[in-house]
C-alpha positions as a Markdown table, in Angstrom:
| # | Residue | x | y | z |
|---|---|---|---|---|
| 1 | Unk | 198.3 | 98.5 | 85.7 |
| 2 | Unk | 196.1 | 96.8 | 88.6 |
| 3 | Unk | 192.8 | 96.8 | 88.5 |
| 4 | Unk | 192.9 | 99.0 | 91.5 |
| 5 | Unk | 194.4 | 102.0 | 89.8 |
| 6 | Unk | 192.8 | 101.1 | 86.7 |
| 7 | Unk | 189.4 | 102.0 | 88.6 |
| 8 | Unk | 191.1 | 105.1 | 90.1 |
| 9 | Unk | 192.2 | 106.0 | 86.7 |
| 10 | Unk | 189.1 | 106.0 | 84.7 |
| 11 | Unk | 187.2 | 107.9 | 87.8 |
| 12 | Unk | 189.6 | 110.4 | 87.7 |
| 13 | Unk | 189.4 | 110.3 | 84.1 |
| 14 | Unk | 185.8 | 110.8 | 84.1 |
| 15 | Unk | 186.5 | 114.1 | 86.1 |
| 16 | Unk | 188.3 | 115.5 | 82.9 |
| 17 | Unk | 184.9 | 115.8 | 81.1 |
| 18 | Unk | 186.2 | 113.9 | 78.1 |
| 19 | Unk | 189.8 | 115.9 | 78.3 |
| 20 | Unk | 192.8 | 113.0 | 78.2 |
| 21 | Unk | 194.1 | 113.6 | 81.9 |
| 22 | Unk | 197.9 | 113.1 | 82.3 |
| 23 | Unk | 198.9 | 109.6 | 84.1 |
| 24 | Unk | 197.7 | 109.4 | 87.9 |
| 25 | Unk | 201.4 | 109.7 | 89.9 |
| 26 | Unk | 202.6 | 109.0 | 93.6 |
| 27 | Unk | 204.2 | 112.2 | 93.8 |
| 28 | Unk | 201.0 | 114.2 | 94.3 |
| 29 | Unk | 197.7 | 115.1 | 93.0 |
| 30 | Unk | 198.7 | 118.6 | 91.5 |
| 31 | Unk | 200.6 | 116.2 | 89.1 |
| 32 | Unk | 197.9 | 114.1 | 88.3 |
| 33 | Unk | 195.3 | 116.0 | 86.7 |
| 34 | Unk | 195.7 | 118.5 | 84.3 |
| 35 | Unk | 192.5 | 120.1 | 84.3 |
| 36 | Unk | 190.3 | 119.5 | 86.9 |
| 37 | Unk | 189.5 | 118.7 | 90.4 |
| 38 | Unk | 190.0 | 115.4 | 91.7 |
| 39 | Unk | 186.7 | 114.7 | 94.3 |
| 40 | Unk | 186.3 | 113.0 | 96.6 |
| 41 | Unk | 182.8 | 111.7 | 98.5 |
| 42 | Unk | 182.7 | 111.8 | 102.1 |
| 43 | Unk | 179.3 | 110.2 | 102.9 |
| 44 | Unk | 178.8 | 109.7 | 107.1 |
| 45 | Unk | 175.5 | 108.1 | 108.4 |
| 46 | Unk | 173.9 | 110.8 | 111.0 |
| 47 | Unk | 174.3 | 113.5 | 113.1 |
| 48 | Unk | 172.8 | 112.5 | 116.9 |
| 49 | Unk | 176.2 | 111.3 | 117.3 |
| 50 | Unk | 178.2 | 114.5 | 118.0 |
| 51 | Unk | 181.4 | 113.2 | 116.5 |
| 52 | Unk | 180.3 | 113.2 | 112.9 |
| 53 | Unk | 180.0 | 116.7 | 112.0 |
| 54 | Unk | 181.8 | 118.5 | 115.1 |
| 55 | Unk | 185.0 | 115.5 | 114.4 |
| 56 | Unk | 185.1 | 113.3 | 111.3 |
| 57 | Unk | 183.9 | 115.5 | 108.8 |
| 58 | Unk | 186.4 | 119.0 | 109.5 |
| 59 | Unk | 189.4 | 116.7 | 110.2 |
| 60 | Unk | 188.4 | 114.5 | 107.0 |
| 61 | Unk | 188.2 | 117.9 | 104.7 |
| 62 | Unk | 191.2 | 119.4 | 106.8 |
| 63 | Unk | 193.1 | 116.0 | 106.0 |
| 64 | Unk | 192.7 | 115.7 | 102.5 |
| 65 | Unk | 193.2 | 119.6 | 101.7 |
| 66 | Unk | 196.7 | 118.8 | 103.0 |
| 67 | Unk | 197.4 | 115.8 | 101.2 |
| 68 | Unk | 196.1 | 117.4 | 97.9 |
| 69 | Unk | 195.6 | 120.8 | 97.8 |
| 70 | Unk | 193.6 | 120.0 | 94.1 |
| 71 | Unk | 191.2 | 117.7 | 95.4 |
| 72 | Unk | 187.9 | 118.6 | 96.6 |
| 73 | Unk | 185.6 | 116.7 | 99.1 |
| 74 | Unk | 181.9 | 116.5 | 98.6 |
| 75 | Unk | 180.5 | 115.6 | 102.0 |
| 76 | Unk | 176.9 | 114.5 | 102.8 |
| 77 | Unk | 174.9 | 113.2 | 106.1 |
| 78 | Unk | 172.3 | 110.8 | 105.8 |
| 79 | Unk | 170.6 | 111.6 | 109.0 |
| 80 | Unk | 170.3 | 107.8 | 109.4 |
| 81 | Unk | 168.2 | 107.0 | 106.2 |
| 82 | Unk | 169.5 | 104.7 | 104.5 |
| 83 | Unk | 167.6 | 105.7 | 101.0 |
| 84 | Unk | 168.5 | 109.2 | 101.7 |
| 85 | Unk | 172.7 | 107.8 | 101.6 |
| 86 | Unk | 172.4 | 106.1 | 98.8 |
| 87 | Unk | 170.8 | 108.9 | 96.8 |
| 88 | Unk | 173.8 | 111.2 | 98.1 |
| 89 | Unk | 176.2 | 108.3 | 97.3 |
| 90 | Unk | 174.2 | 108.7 | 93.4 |
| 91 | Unk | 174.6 | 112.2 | 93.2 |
| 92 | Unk | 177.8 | 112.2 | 94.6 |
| 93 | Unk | 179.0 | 109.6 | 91.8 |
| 94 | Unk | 177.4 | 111.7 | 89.1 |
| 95 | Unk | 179.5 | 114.7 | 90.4 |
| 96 | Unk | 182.7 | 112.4 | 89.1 |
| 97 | Unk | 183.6 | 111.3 | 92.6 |
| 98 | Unk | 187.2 | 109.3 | 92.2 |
| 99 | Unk | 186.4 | 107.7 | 95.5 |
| 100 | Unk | 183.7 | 107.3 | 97.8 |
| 101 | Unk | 184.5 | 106.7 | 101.6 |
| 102 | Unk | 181.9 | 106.0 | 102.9 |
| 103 | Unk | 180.1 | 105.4 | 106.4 |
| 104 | Unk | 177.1 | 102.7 | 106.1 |
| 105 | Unk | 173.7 | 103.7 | 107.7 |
| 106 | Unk | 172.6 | 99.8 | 107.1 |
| 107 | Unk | 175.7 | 97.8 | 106.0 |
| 108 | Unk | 173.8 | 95.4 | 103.9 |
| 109 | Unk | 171.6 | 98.4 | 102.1 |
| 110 | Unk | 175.2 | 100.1 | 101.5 |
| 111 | Unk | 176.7 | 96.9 | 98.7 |
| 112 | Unk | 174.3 | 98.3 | 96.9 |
| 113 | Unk | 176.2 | 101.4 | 97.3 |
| 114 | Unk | 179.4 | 99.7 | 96.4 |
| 115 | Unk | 178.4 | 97.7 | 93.6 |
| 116 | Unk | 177.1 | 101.0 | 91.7 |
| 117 | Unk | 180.4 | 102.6 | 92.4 |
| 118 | Unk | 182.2 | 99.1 | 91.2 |
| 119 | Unk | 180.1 | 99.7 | 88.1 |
| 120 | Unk | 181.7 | 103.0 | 87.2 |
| 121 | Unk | 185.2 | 102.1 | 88.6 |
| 122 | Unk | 184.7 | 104.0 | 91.9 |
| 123 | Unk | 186.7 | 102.5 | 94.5 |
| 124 | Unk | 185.3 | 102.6 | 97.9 |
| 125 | Unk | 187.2 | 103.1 | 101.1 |
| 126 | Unk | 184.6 | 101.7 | 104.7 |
| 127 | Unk | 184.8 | 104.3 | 107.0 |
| 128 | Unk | 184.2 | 103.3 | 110.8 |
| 129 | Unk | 181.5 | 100.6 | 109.5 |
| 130 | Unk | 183.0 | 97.5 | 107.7 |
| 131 | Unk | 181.7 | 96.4 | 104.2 |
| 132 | Unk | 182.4 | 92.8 | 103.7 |
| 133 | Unk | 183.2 | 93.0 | 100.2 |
| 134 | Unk | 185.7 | 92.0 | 97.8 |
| 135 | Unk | 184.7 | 95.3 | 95.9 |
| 136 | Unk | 186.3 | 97.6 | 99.1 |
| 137 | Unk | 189.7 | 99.1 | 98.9 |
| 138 | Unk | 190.3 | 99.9 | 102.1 |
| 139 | Unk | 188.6 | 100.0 | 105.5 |
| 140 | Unk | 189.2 | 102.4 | 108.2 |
| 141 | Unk | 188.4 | 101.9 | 112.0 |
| 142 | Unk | 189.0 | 101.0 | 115.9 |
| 143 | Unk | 189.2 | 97.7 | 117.2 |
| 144 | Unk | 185.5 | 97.6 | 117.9 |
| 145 | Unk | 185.7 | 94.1 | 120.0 |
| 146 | Unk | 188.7 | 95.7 | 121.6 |
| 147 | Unk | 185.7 | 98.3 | 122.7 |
| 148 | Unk | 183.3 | 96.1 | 124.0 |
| 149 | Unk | 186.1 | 94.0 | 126.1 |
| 150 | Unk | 187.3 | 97.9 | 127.8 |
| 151 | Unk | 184.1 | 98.3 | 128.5 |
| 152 | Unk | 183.1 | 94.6 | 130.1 |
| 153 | Unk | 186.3 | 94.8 | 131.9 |
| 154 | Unk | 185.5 | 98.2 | 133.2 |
| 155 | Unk | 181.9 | 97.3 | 134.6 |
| 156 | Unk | 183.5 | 93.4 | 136.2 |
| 157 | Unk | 185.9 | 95.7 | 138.3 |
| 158 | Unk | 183.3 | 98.4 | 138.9 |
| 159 | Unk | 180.8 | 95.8 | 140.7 |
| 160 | Unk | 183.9 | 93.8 | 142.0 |
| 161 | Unk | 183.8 | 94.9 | 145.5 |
| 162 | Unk | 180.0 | 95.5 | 145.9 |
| 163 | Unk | 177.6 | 92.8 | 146.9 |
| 164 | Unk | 175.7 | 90.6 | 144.1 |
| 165 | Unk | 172.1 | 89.3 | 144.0 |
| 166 | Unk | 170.4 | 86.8 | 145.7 |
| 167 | Unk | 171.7 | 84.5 | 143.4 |
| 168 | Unk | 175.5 | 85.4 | 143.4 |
| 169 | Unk | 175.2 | 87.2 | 140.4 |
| 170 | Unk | 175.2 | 91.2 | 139.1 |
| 171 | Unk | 172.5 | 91.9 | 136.8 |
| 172 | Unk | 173.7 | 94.0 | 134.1 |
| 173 | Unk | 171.6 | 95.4 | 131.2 |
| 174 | Unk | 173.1 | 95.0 | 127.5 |
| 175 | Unk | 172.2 | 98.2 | 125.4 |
| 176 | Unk | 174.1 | 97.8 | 122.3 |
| 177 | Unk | 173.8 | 99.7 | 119.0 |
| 178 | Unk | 172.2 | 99.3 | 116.1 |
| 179 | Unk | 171.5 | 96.3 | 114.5 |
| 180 | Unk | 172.1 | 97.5 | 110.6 |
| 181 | Unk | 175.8 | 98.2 | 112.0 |
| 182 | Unk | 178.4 | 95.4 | 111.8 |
| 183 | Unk | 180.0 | 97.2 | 114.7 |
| 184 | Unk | 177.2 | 96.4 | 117.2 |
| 185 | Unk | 177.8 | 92.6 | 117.0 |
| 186 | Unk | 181.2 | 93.0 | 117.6 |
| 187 | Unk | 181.2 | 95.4 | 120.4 |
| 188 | Unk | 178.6 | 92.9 | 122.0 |
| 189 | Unk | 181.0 | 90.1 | 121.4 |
| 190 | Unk | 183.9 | 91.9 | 122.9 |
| 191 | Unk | 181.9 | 92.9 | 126.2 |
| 192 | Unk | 180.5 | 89.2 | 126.3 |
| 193 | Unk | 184.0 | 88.0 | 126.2 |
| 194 | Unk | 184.9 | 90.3 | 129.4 |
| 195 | Unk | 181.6 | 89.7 | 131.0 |
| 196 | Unk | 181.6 | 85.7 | 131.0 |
| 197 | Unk | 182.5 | 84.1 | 133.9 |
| 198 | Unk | 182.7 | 87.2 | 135.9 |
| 199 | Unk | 179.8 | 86.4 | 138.1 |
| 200 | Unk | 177.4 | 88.4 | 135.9 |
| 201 | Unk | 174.0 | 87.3 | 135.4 |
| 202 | Unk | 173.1 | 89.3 | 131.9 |
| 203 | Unk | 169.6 | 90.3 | 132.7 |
| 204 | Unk | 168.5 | 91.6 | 129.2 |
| 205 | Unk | 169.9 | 92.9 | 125.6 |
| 206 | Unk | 168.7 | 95.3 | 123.4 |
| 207 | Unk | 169.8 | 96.6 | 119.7 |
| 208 | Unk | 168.8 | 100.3 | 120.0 |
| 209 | Unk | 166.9 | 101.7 | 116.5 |
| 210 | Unk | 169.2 | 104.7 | 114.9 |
| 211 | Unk | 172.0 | 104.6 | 118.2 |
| 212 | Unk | 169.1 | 107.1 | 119.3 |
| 213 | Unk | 169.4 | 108.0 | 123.1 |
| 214 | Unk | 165.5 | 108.0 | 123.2 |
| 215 | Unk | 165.0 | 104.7 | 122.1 |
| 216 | Unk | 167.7 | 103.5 | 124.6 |
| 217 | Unk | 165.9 | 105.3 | 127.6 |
| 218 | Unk | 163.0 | 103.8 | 126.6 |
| 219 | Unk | 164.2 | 100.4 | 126.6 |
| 220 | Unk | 165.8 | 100.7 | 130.0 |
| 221 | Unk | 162.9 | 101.9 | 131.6 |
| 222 | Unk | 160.8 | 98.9 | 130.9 |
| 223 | Unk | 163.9 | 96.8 | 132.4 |
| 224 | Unk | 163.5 | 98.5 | 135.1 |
| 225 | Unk | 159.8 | 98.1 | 135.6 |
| 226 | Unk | 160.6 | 94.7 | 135.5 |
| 227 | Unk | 163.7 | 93.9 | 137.1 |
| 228 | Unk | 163.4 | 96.3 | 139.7 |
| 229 | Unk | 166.5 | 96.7 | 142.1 |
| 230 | Unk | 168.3 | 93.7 | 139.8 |
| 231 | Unk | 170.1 | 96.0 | 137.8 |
| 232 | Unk | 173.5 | 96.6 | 139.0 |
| 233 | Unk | 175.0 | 97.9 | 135.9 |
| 234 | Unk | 174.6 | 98.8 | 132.0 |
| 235 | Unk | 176.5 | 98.3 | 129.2 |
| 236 | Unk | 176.2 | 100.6 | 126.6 |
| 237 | Unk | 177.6 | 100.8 | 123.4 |
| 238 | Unk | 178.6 | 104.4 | 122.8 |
| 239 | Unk | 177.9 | 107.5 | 125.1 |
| 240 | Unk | 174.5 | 108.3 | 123.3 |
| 241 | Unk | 172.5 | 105.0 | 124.7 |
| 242 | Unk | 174.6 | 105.5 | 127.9 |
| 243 | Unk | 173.1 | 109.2 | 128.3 |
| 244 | Unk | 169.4 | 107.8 | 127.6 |
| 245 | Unk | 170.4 | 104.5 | 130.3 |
| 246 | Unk | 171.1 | 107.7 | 132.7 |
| 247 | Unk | 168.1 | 109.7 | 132.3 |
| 248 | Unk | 165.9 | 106.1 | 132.7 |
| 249 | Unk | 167.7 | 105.5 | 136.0 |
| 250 | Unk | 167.7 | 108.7 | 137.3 |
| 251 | Unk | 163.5 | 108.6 | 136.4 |
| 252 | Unk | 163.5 | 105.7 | 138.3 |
| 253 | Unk | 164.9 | 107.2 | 141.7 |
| 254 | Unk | 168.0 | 105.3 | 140.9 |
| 255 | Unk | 170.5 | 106.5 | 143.4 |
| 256 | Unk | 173.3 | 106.8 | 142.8 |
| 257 | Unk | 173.8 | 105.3 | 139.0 |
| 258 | Unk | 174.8 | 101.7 | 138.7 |
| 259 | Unk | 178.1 | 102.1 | 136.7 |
| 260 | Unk | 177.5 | 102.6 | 133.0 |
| 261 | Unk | 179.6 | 102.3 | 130.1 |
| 262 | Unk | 179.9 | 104.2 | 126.9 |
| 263 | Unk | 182.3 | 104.7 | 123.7 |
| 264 | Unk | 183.4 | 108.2 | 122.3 |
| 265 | Unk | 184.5 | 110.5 | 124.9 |
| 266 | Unk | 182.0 | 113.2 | 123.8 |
| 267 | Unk | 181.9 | 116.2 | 126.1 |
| 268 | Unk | 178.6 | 115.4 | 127.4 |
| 269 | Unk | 180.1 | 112.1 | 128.8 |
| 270 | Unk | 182.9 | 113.5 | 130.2 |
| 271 | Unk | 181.1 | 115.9 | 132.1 |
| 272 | Unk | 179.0 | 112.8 | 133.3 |
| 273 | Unk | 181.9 | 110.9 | 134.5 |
| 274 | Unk | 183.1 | 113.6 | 136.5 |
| 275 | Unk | 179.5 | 114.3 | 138.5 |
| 276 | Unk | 179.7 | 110.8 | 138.7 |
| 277 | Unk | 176.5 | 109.2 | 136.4 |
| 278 | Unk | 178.7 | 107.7 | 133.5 |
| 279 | Unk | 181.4 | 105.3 | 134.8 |
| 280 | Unk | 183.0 | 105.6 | 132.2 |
| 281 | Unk | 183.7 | 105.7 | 127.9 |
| 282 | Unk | 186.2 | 104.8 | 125.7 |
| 283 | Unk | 188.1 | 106.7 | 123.4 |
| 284 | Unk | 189.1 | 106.6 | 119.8 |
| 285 | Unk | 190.9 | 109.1 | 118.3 |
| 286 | Unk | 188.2 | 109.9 | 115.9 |
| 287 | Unk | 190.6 | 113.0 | 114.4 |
| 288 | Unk | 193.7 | 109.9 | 113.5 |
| 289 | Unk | 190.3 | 108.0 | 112.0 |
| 290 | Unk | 189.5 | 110.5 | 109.8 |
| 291 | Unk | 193.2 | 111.7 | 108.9 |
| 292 | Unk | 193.4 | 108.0 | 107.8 |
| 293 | Unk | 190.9 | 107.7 | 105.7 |
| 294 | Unk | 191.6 | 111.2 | 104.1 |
| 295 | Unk | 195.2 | 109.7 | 103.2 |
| 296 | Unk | 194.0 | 105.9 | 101.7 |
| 297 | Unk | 191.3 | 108.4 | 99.8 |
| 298 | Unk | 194.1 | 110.1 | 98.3 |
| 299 | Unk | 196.3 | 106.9 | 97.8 |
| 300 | Unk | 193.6 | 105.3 | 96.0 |
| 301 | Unk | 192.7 | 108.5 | 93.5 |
| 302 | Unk | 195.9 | 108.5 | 92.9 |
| 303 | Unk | 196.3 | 105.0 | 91.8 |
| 304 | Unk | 198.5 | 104.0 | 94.4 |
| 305 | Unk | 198.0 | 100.6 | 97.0 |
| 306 | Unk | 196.5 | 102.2 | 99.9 |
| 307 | Unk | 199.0 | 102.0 | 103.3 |
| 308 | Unk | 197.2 | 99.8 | 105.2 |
| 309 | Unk | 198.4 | 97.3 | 108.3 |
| 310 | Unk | 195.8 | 94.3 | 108.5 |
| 311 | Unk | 193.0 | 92.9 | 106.6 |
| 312 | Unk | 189.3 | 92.3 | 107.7 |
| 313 | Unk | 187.3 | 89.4 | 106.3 |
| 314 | Unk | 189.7 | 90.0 | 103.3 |
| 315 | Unk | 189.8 | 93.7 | 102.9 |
| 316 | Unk | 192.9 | 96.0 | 103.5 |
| 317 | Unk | 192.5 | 97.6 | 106.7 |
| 318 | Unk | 193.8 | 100.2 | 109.7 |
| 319 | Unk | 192.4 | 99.4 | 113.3 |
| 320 | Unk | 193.2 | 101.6 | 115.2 |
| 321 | Unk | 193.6 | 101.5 | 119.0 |
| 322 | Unk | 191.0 | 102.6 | 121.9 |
| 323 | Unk | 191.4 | 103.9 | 125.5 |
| 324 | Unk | 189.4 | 103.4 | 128.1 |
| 325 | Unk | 188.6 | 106.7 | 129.9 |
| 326 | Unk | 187.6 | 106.6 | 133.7 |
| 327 | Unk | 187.4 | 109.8 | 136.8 |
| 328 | Unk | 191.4 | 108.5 | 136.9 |
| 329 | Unk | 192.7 | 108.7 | 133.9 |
| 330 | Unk | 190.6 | 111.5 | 132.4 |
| 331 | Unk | 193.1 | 114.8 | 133.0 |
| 332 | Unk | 195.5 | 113.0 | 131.4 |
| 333 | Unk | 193.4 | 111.2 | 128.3 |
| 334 | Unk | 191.2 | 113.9 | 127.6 |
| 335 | Unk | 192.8 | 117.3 | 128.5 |
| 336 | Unk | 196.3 | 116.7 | 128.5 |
| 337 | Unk | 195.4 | 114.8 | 125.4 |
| 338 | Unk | 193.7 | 118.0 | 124.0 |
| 339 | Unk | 190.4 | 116.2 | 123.3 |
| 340 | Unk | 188.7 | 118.6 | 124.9 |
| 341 | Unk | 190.0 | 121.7 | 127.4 |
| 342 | Unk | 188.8 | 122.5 | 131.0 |
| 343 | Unk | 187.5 | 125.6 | 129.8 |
| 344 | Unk | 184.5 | 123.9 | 128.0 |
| 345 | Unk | 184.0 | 121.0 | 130.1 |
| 346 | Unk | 184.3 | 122.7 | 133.8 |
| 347 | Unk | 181.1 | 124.6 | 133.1 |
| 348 | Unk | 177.9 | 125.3 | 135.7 |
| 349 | Unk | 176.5 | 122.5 | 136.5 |
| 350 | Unk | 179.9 | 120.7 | 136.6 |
| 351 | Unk | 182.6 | 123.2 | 138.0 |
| 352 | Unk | 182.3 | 121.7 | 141.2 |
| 353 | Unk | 183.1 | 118.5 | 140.2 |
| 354 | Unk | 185.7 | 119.4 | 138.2 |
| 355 | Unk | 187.3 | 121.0 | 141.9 |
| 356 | Unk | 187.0 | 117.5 | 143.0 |
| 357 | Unk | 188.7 | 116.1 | 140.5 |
| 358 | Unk | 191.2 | 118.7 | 140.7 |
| 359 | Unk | 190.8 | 120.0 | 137.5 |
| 360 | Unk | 190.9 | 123.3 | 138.5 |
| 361 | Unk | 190.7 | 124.9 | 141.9 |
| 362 | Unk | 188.6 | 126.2 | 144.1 |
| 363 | Unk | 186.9 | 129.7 | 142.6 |
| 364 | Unk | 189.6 | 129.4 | 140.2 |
| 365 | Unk | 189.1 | 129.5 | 135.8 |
């Protein structure tokens, strides 16, 4: 037996409530446990972010239900508190979770996390957020420098036809995520990798508190104050900083927006790329994401080697792929794609727009 499923086996066991639980099998969970539920934890970071409780965490429950129509999914948000996650990772544990996947407020305050869950044989599966640690099973996410170079190479052609500064250059703003999430530094690498040698001149960077769009329009609008008509783009990490970038610019008489970038395709961003304030975002199938993870959750309680493609800094991993998501390519990403219908994003104030764009017609549904 590895140590892997030995872990998964005593968790499981633990479930049982001192009953002797038949052996953990590949063919399915309602063979594996004879008299219980097998659980497990699905712990996610915050809610600003739409995706987290309108996406991951209904696909995530949807996905393991199919897998394993025994196992039950105990989900918690942390609403960015990194105290707050690790008392729902405790409590989640003491519940006789079998597996925690889990989505890091603060990556370092989360081994913490993983080492209690190490302690009681819990294997944990990094969701979105990487863990670099040997006591991972599995980590589940995009191709975040992948991000940040669609998003570089989006704002180099965006300002490749208009004129530069005085000194030859385009000022462009850095707004980048949070600094207690690996994925920050990488999406920061990826867009510095696009960005060099492109004639940029990088005016500024900031690591926004929380991913909170306040904090981000804050920022920006002391750039502002002090770059003045310098700034001929922003990079922002994901389309919550991008939506506070637009509100600071539009404050600041900003007309029209410099291209901005953004990650997530939430609706809100569409709608923004379409009146033309977002340039544009990037999408990641956050529904395959959480389908993913709901599958290596079940591999793992089961006992089995989680199906997994690459490694990161030594753990088993599945990156999946991004799309970058522009006023072009948006019919056929988004709505042909099903991420989200005309219907809820050709709304007042957007349905004129949406004419433009030929999304639908003229006085037409």
């Amino acid at each position: 037996m590895t140590a892997l499923r030995a872990r998964s086996w005593r968790a499981v066991a633990a479930l049982a409530a001192g009953l002797i639980a038949s052996p953990l099998a590949a063919a399915g969970c309602a063979s594996s446990v004879s008299a219980t539920e097998p659980t497990i934890a699905f712990l996610l970071p915050e809610s600003k972010t739409a995706r987290y409780e309108n996406v991951d965490r209904p696909v995530f429950e949807q996905a393991v239900a199919d897998e394993c129509d025994r196992c039950r999914v105990v989900s918690a948000n942390a609403g960015q508190d990194a105290e707050r996650q690790q008392q729902q990772a405790e409590s989640a544990l003491s519940q006789g979770a079998g597996v925690l996947v889990l989505d890091a407020v603060d990556v370092s305050a989360a081994l913490s996390i993983v080492a209690a869950a190490a302690q009681r044989g819990v294997p944990v599966i990094a969701y979105d957020r990487s863990l670099a640690t040997a006591d991972v099973a599995a980590y589940v996410s995009f191709d975040n420098e992948a991000v940040g170079r669609l998003q570089g190479l989006s704002i180099v052609q965006a300002l490749g036809a208009s004129a530069a500064g005085s000194d030859g250059a385009h000022g462009v703003l850095m707004v980048g995520g949070a600094a207690t999430d690996a994925n920050s530094a990488a999406l920061l690498a990826g867009a510095r990798a696009a960005l060099d040698g492109a004639g940029v001149d990088i005016l500024a960077e900031h690591s926004t508190p929380d991913w909170s769009p306040d904090k981000a329009q804050e920022w920006v609008a002391g750039q502002l104050t002090q770059y003045g008509g310098r700034v001929d783009a922003v990079w922002a990490a994901n389309d919550g900083t991008a939506s506070g970038a637009i509100s600071a610019m539009k404050a600041a008489g900003l007309s029209p927006v410099p291209p901005v970038t953004g990650q997530d395709a939430e609706l809100s961003a569409v709608q923004r790329i379409l009146s033309g304030d977002q340039h544009m975002t990037v999408y990641k199938d956050i529904a395959e994401e959480a389908r993913t993870a709901a599958r290596l959750a079940v591999d793992v309680l089961r006992g089995d080697t989680p199906r997994t493609t690459t490694t990161v800094d030594g753990v088993p991993a599945v990156l999946l792929a991004p799309v970058a998501v522009t006023s072009e390519n948006l019919r056929h990403v988004i709505v042909d794609g099903g991420v989200h219908t005309i219907e809820v994003i050709c709304v007042d104030p957007y349905r004129h727009a949406c004419v433009e764009a030929g999304l639908i017609e003229e006085g037409g549904e």
